[in-house]
N, C-alpha and C positions, 0 to 999 in steps of 0.2 A: 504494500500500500504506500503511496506516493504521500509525501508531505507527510505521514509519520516515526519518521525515521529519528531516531536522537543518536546524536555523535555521543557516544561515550569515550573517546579518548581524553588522556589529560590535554588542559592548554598546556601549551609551551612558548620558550624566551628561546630565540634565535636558536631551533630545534631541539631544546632542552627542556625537560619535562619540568616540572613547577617543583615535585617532590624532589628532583635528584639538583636543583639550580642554588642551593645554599655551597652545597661539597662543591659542587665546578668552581661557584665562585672564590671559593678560597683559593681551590687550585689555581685559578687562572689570573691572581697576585704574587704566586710564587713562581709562576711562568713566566710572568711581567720583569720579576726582577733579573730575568736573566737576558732580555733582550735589547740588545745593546744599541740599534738603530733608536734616533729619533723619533723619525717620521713611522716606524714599525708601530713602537712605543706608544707613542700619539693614539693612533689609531687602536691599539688595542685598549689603552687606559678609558677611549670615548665607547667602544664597544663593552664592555667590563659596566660603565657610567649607566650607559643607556640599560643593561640587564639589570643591575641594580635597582633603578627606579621603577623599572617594569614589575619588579617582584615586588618592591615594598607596595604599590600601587593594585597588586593584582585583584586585593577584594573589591577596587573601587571601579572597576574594570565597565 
């Protein structure tokens, strides 16, 4: 039957499930510290920023 279908999958942050995006994010500050490019750097610190906020933000979604 069309139209009642419900997605039961988790939301997720930039393909990362809501439950398992606290553990990445840790990880992906100690990953941080090892990359030595600026502009790399930049860009991951703004990617890192933006999942943060998605997550603190998700109840209000």
């Amino acid at each position: 039957m069309e139209g009642n279908y419900k997605d039961e999958r988790e939301p997720t942050i930039l393909g990362v499930p809501y439950s398992e995006l606290e553990g990445e994010l840790r990880n992906a500050y100690v990953e941080l510290e090892r990359i030595k490019d600026p502009i790399e750097r930049e860009c991951v610190e703004l990617l890192i920023h933006l999942a943060e906020k998605r997550y603190h933000n998700r109840f209000f979604d």
